[in-house]
Backbone as JSON Lines, residues from 0, in Angstrom:
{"i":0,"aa":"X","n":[160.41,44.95,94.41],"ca":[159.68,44.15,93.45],"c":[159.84,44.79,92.07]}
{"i":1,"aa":"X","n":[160.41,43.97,91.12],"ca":[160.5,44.44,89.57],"c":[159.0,44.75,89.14]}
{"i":2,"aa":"X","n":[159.27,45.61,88.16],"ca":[157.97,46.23,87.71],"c":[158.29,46.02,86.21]}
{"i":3,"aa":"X","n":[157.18,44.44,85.93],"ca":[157.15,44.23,84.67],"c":[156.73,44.47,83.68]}
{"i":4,"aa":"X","n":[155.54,45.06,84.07],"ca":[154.46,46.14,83.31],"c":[155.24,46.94,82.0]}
{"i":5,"aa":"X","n":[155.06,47.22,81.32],"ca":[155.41,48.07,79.94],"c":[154.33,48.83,79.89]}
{"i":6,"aa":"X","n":[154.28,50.16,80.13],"ca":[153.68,51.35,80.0],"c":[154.24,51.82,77.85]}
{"i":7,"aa":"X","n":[152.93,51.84,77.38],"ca":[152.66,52.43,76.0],"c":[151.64,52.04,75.05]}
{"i":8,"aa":"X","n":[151.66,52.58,73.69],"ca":[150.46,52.49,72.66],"c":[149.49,50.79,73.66]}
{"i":9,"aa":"X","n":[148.19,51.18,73.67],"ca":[147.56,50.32,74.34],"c":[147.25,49.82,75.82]}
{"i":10,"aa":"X","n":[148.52,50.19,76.62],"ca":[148.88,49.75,77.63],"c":[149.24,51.05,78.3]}
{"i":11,"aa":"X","n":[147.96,51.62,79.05],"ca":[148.46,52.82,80.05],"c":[148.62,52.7,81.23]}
{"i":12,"aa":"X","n":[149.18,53.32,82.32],"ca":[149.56,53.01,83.75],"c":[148.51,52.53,84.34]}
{"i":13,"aa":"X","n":[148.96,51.67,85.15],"ca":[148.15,50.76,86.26],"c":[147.07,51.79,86.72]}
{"i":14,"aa":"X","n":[147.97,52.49,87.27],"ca":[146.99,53.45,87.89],"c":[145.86,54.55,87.45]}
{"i":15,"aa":"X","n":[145.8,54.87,86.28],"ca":[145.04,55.79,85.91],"c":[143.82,54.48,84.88]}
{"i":16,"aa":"X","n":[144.0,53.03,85.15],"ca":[143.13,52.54,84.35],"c":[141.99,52.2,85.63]}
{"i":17,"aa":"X","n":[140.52,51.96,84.84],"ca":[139.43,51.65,85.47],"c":[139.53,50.68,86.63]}
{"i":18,"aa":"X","n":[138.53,50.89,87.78],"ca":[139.01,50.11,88.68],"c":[138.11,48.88,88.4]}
{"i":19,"aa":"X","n":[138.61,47.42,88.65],"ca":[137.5,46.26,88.19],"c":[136.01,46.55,89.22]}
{"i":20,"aa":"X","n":[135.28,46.4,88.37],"ca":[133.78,46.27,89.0],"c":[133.11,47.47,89.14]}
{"i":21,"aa":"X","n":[133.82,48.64,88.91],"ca":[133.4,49.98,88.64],"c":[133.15,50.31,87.25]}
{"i":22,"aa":"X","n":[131.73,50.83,87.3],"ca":[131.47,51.57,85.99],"c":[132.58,52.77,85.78]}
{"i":23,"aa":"X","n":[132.56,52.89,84.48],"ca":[133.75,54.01,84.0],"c":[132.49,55.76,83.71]}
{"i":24,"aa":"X","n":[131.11,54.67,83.87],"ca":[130.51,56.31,83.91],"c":[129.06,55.99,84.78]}
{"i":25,"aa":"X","n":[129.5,56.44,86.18],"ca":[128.73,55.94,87.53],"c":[127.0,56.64,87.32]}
{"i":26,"aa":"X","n":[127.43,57.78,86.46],"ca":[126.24,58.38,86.77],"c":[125.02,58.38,85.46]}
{"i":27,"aa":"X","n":[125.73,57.86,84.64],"ca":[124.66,57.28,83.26],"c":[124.44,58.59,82.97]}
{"i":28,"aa":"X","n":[123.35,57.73,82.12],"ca":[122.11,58.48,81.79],"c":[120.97,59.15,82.3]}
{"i":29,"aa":"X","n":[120.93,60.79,82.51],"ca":[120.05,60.82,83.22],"c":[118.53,60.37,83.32]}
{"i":30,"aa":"X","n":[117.89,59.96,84.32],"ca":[116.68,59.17,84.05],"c":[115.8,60.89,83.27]}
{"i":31,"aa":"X","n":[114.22,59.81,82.38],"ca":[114.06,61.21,81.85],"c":[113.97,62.14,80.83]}
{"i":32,"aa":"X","n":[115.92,61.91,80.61],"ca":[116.47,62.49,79.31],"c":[115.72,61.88,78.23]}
{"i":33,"aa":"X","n":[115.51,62.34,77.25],"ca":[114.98,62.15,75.71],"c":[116.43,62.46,74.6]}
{"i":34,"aa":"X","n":[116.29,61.08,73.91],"ca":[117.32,61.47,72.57],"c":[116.46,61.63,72.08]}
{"i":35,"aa":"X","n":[117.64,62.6,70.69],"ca":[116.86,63.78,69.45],"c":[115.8,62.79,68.85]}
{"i":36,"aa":"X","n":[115.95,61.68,68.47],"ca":[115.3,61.24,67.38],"c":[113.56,60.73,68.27]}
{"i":37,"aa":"X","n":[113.65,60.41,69.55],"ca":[112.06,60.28,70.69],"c":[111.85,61.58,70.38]}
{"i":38,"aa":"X","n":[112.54,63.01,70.54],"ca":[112.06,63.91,70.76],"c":[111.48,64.28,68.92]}
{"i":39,"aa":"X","n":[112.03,63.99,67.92],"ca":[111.42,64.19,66.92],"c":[109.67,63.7,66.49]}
{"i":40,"aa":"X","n":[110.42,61.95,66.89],"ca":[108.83,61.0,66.95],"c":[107.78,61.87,67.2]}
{"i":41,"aa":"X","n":[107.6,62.33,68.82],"ca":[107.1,63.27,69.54],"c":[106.11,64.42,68.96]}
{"i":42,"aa":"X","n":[106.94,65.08,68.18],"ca":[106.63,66.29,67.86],"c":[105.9,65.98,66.06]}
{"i":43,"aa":"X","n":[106.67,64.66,65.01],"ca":[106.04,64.55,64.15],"c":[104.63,63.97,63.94]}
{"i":44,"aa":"X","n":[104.46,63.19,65.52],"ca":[103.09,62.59,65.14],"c":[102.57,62.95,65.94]}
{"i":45,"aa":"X","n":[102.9,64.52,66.59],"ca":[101.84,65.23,67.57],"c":[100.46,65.83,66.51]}
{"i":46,"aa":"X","n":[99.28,65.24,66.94],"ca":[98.03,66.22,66.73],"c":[97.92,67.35,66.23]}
{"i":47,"aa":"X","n":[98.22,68.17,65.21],"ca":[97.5,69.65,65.05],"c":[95.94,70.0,64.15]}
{"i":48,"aa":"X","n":[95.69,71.48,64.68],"ca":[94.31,71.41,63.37],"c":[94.92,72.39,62.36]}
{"i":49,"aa":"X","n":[94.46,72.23,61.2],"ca":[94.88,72.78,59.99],"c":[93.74,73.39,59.38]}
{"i":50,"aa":"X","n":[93.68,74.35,59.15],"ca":[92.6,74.88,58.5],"c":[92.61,74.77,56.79]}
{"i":51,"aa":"X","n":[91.67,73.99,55.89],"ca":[92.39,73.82,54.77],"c":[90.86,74.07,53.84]}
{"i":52,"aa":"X","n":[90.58,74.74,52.98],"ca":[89.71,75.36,52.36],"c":[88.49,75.75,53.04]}
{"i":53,"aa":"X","n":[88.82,75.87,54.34],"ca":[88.15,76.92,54.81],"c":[87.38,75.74,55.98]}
{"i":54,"aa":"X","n":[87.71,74.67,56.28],"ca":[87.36,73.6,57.2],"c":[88.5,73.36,57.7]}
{"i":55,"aa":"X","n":[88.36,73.16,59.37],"ca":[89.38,72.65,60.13],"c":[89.47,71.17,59.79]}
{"i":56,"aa":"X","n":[90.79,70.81,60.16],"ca":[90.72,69.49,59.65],"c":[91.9,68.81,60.84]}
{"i":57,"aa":"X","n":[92.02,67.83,61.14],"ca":[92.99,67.26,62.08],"c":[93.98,66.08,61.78]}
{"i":58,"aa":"X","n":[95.14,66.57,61.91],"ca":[96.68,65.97,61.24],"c":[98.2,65.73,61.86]}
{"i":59,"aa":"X","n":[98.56,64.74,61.65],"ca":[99.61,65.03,62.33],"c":[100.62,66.18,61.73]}
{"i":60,"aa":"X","n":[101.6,66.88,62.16],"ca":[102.89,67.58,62.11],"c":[103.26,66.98,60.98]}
{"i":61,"aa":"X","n":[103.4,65.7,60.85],"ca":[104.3,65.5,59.57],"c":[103.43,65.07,58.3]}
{"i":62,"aa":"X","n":[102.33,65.17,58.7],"ca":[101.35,64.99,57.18],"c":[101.31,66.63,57.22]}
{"i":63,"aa":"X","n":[100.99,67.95,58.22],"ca":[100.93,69.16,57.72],"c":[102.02,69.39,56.46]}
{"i":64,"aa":"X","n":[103.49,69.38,57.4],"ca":[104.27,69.45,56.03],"c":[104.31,69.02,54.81]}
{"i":65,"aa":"X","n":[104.3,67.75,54.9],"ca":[104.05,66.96,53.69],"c":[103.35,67.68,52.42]}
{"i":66,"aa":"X","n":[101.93,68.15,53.23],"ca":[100.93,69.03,52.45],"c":[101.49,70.26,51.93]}
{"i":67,"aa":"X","n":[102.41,71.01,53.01],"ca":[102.91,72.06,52.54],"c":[103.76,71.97,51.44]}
{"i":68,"aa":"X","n":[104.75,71.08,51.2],"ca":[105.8,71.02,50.66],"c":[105.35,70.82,49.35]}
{"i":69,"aa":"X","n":[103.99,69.97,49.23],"ca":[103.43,69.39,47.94],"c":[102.41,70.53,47.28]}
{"i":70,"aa":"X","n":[102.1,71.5,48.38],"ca":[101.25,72.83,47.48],"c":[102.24,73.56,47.46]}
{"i":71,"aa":"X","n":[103.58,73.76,47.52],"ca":[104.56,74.89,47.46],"c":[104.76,73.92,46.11]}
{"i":72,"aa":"X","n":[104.88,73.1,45.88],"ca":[105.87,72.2,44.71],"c":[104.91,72.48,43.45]}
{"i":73,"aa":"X","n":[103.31,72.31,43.9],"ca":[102.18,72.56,42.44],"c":[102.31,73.95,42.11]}
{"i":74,"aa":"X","n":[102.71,75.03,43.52],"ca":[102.21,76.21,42.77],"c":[104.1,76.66,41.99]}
{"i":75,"aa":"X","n":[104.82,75.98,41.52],"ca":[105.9,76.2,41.05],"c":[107.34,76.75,42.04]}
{"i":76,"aa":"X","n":[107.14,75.95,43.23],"ca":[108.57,76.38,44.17],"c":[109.32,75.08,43.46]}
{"i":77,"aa":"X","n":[110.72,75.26,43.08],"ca":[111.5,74.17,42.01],"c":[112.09,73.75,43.04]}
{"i":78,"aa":"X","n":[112.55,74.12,44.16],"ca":[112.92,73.15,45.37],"c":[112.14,72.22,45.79]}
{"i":79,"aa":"X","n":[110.76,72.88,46.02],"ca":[109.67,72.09,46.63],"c":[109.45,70.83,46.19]}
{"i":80,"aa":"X","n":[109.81,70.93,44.26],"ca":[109.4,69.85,43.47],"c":[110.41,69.05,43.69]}
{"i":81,"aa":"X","n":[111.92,69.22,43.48],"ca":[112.63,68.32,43.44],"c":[112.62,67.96,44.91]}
{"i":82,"aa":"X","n":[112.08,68.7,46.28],"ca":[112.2,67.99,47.06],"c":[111.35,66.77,47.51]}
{"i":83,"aa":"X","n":[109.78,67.0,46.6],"ca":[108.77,65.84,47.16],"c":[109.21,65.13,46.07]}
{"i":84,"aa":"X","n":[110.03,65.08,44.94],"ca":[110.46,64.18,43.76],"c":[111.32,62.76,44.43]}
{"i":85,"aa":"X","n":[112.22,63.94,45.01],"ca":[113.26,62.93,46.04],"c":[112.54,61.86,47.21]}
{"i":86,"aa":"X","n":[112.03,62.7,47.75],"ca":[110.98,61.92,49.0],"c":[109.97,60.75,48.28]}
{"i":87,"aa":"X","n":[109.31,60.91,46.92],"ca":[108.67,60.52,46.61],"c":[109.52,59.01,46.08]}
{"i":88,"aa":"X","n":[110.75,59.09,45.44],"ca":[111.41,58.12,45.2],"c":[111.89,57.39,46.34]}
{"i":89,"aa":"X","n":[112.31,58.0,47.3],"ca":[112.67,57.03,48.33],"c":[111.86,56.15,48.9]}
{"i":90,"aa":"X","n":[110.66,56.67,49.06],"ca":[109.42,55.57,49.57],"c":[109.03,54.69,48.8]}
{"i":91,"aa":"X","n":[109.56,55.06,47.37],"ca":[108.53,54.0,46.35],"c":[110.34,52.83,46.7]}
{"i":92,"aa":"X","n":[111.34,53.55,46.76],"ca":[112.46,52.14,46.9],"c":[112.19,51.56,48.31]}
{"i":93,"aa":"X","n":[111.9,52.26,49.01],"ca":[111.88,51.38,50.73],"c":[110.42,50.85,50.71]}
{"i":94,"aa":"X","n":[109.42,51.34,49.6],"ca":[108.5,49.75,49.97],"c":[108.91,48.88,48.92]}
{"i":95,"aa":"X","n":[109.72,48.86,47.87],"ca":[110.04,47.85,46.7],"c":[110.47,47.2,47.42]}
{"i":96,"aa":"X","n":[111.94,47.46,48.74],"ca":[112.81,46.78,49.1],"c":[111.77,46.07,50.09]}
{"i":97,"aa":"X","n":[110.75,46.21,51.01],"ca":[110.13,45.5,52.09],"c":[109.42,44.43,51.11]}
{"i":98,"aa":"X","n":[108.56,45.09,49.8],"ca":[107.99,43.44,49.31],"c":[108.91,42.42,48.66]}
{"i":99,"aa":"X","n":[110.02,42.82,49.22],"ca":[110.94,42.15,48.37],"c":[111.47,41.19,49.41]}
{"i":100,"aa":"X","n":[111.72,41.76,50.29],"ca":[112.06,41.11,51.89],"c":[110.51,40.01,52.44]}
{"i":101,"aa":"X","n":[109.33,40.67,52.02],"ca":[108.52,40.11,52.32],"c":[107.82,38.55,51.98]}
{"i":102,"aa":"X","n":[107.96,39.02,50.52],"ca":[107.92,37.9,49.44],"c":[108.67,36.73,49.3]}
{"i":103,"aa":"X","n":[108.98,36.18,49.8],"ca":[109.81,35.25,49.48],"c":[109.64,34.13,48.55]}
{"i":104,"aa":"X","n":[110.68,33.66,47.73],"ca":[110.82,33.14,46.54],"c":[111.13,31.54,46.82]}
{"i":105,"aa":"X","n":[110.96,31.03,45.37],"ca":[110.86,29.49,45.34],"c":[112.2,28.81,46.12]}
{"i":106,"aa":"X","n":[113.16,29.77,46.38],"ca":[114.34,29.33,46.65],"c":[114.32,28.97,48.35]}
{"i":107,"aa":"X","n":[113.8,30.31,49.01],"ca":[113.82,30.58,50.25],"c":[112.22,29.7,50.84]}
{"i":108,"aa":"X","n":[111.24,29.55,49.95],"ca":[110.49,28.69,50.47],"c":[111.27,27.0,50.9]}
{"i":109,"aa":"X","n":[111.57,26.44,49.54],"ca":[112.04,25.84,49.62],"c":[113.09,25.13,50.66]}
{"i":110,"aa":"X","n":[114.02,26.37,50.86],"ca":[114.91,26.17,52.02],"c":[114.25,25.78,53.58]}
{"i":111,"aa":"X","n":[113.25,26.71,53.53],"ca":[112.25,26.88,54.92],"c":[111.79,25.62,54.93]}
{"i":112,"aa":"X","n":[110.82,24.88,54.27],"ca":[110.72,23.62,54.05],"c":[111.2,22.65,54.63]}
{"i":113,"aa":"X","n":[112.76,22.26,53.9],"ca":[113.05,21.19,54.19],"c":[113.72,21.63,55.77]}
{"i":114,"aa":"X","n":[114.11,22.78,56.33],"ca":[114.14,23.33,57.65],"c":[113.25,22.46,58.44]}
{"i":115,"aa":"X","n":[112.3,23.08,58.43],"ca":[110.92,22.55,58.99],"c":[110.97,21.02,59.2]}
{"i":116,"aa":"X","n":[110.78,20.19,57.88],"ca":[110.7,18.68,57.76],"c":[112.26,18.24,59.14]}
{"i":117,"aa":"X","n":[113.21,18.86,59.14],"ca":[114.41,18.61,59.53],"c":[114.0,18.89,61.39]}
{"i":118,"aa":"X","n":[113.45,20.12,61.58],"ca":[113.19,19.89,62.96],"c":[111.83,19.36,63.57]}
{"i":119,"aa":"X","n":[110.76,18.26,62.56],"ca":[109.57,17.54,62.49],"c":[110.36,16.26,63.35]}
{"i":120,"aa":"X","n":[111.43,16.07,62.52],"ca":[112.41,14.53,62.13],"c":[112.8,14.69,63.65]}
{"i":121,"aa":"X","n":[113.86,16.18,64.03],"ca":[114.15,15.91,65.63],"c":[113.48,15.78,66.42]}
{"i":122,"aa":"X","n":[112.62,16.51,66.07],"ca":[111.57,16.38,67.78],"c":[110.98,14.87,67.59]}
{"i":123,"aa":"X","n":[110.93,14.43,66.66],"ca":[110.22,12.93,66.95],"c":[111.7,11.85,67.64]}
{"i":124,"aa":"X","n":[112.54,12.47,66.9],"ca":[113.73,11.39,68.26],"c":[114.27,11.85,68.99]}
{"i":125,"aa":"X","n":[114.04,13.34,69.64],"ca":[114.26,13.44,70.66],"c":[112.89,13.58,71.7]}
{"i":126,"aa":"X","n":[111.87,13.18,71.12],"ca":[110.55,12.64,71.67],"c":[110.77,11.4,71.84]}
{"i":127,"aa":"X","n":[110.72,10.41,70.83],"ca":[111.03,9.03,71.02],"c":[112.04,8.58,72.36]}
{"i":128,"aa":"X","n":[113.18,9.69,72.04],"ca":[114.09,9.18,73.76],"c":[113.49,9.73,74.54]}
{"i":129,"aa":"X","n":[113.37,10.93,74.73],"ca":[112.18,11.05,76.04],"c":[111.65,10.15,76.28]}
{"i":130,"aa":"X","n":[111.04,9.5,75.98],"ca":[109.87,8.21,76.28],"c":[110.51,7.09,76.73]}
{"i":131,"aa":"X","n":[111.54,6.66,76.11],"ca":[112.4,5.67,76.24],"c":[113.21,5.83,77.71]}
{"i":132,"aa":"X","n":[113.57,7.32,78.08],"ca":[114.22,7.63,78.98],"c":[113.24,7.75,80.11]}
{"i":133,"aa":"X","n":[112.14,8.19,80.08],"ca":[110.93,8.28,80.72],"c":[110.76,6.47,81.78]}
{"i":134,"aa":"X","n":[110.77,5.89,80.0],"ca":[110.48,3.92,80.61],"c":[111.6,3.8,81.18]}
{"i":135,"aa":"X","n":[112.76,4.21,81.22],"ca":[113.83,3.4,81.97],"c":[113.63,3.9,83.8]}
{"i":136,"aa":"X","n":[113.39,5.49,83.4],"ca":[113.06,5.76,84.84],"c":[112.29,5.07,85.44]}
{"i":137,"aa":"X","n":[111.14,5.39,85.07],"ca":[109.65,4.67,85.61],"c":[109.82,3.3,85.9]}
{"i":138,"aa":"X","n":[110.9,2.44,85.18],"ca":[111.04,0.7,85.63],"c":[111.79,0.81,86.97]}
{"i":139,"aa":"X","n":[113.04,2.01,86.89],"ca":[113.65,1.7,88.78],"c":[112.8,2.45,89.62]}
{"i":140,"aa":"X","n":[112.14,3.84,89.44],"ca":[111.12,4.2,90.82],"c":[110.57,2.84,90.71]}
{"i":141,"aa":"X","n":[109.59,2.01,90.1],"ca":[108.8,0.8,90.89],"c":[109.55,-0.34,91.21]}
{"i":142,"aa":"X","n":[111.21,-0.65,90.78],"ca":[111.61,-1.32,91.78],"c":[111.75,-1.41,92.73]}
């Protein structure tokens, strides 16, 4: 039997490719496992107490830092500053960008609108045939 197959770029031997209906990785994921970023979640909005002018007080992990970074930045650490400077700008752009996403304008109302009016219009004729299709049934069951 000729062997028509072309073995190259793209096209590797019959034999060393996946067999159909077999996973190429049988054993996954172990059940369990945690990726980095669950395991971060985890640990930033874990509970701690903070002792802070002389009263315990209770916070998450990532408001402690926060605090830290922002009394290292008042008492003159120039990293500290440009680093809550930076942080501080990014949040003020990622909520500009959400009321911006949120808000929607005369354009996008508008659009939504006549949307709306457009699937009011279908459902009433594809209600109307329902009904119609409904009466045609209902006339042969009582024949």
């Amino acid at each position: 039997m000729p062997n028509d197959y072309e073995v190259g770029y793209g096209r590797p031997p019959k034999e060393t490719q996946f067999v159909k209906g077999q996973s190429g990785n049988p054993n996954g994921r172990p059940k369990g496992s945690k990726s980095l970023i669950t395991m971060f979640s985890a640990i930033a909005l874990k509970q701690i107490t903070v002792t802070e002018n002389g009263r315990a007080k209770t916070m998450t992990t990532i408001e402690a830092v926060l605090h830290r970074a922002m009394n290292m930045a008042m008492s003159g650490d120039i990293r500290a500053m440009r680093d809550v400077l930076r942080l501080f700008a990014l949040s003020e752009e990622a909520e500009s960008a959400q009321d911006a996403i949120s808000i929607p304008g005369e354009r996008e109302t508008a659009v939504f609108q006549s949307f709306l009016k457009r699937m009011e219009r279908m459902s009433r004729v594809s209600g109307s045939e329902a009904d119609s299709a409904e009466r045609k049934t209902g006339e042969k069951n009582e024949r």
